[in-house]
C-alpha positions in Angstrom: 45.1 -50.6 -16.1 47.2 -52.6 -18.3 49.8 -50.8 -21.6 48.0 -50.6 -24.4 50.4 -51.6 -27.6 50.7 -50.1 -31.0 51.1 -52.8 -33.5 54.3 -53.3 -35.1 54.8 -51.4 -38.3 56.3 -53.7 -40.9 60.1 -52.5 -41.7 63.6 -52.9 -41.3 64.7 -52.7 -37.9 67.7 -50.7 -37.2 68.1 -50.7 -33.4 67.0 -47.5 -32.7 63.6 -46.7 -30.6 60.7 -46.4 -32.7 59.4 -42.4 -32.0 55.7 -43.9 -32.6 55.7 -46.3 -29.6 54.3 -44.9 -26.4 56.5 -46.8 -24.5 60.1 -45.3 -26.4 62.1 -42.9 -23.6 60.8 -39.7 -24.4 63.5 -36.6 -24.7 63.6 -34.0 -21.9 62.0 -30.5 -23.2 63.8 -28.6 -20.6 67.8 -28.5 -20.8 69.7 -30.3 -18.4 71.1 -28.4 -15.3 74.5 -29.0 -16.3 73.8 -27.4 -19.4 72.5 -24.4 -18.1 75.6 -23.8 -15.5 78.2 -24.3 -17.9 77.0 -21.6 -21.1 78.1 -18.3 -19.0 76.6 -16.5 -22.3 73.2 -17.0 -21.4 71.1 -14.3 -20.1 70.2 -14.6 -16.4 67.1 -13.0 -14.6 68.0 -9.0 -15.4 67.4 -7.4 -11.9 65.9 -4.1 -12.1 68.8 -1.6 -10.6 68.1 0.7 -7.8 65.8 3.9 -8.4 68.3 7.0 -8.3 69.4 8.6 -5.7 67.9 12.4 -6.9 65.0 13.1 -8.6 65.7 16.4 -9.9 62.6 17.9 -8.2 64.4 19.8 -5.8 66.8 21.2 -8.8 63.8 21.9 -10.4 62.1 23.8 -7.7 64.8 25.7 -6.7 65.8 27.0 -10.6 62.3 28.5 -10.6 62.3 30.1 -7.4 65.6 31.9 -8.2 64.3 32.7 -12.0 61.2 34.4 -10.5 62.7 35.7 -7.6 60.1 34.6 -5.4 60.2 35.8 -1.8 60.8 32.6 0.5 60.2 32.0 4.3 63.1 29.6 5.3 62.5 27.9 8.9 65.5 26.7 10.7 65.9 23.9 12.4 65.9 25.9 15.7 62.8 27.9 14.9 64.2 30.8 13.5 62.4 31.9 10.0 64.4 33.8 7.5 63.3 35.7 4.4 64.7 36.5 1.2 64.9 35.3 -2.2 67.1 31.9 -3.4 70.2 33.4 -5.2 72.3 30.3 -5.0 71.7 26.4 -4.6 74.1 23.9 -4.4 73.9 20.2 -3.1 74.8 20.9 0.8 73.9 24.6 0.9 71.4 27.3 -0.2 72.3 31.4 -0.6 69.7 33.7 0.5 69.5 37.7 -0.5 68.0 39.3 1.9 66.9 43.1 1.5 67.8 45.2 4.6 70.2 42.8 6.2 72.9 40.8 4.8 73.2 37.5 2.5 73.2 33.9 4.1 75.2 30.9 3.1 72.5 28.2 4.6 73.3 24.7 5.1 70.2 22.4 3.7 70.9 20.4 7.2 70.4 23.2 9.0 67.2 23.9 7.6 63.8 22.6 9.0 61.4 23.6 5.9 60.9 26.6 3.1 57.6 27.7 1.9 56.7 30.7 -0.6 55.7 34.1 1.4 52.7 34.4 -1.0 51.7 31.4 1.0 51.7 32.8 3.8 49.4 35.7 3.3 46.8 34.0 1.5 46.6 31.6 4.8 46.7 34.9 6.6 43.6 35.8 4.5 41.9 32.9 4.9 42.2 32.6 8.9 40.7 36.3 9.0 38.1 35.5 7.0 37.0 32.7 9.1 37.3 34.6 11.9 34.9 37.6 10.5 32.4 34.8 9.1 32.4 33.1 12.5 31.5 36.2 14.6 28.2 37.4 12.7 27.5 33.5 13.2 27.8 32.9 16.3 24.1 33.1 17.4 22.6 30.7 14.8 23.1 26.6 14.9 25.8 25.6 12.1 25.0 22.4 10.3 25.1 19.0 12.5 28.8 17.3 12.8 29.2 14.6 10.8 30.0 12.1 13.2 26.0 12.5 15.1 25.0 12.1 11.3 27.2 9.1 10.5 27.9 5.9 12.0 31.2 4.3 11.6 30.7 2.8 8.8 29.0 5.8 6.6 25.8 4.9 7.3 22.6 7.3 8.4 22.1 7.2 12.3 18.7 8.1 14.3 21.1 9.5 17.0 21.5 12.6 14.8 17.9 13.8 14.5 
């Protein structure tokens, strides 16, 4: 394919590259590199910074627990459950009042998990409802498992009629 040509425009010359010729240098649009290393001023890719370290959940959980007073199950590491109420949190430890026995200074590291003793009882509930339920029950087919029913993928099987 051979350069097509604008036609000269009549006019002083003066040296300098005419901007209307297709054939004139054209000028970079992106700055030079050296530019760009040498202007410290210029804002560089902000990295986002690290989430933090604490969430304030735990702060959180532990100022309503002692506000409320709410009777906790502590489980130790070693298997040992304690009960009492929070009275004091701090970053490596935990103080629990206990009623008939005395207070604890706990170490968080020491402990395995903590859960609400109103927890407890309502699973209590639960299990011996299940159990009464299941006894009058016993005689009479429950509904079909789900896996005769489905296949793997969700679909309807012949296998469970």
């Amino acid at each position: 394919m051979a350069l097509v040509r604008k036609p000269p425009t009549p006019g002083p010359s003066t040296g300098a590259p005419d901007p209307n010729n297709e054939l004139a240098p054209r000028k970079l649009i992106r700055p030079s590199l050296s530019d760009v290393r040498r202007d410290p001023s210029a804002p560089r890719g902000v990295r986002k910074g690290a989430p933090p370290d604490q969430t304030n959940a735990e702060s959180f959980y532990y100022l309503k627990q002692m506000q409320a007073r709410t009777a906790i199950v502590v489980r130790l590491v070693d298997g040992e459950e304690l009960r009492g109420w929070i009275e004091w949190y701090d970053k490596d430890a935990l103080k629990l009042n206990r009623e008939n026995a005395p207070n604890l200074l706990l170490q968080k590291s020491a402990i395995k998990y903590l859960y609400k003793e109103e927890e407890e009882r309502q699973f209590r509930r639960r299990k011996v409802r299940a159990e009464r339920g299941s006894e009058g029950t016993a005689a009479r087919p429950g509904p079909r498992p789900a896996a005769r029913l489905f296949g793997a993928r969700g679909r309807l099987c012949a296998r469970g009629r």
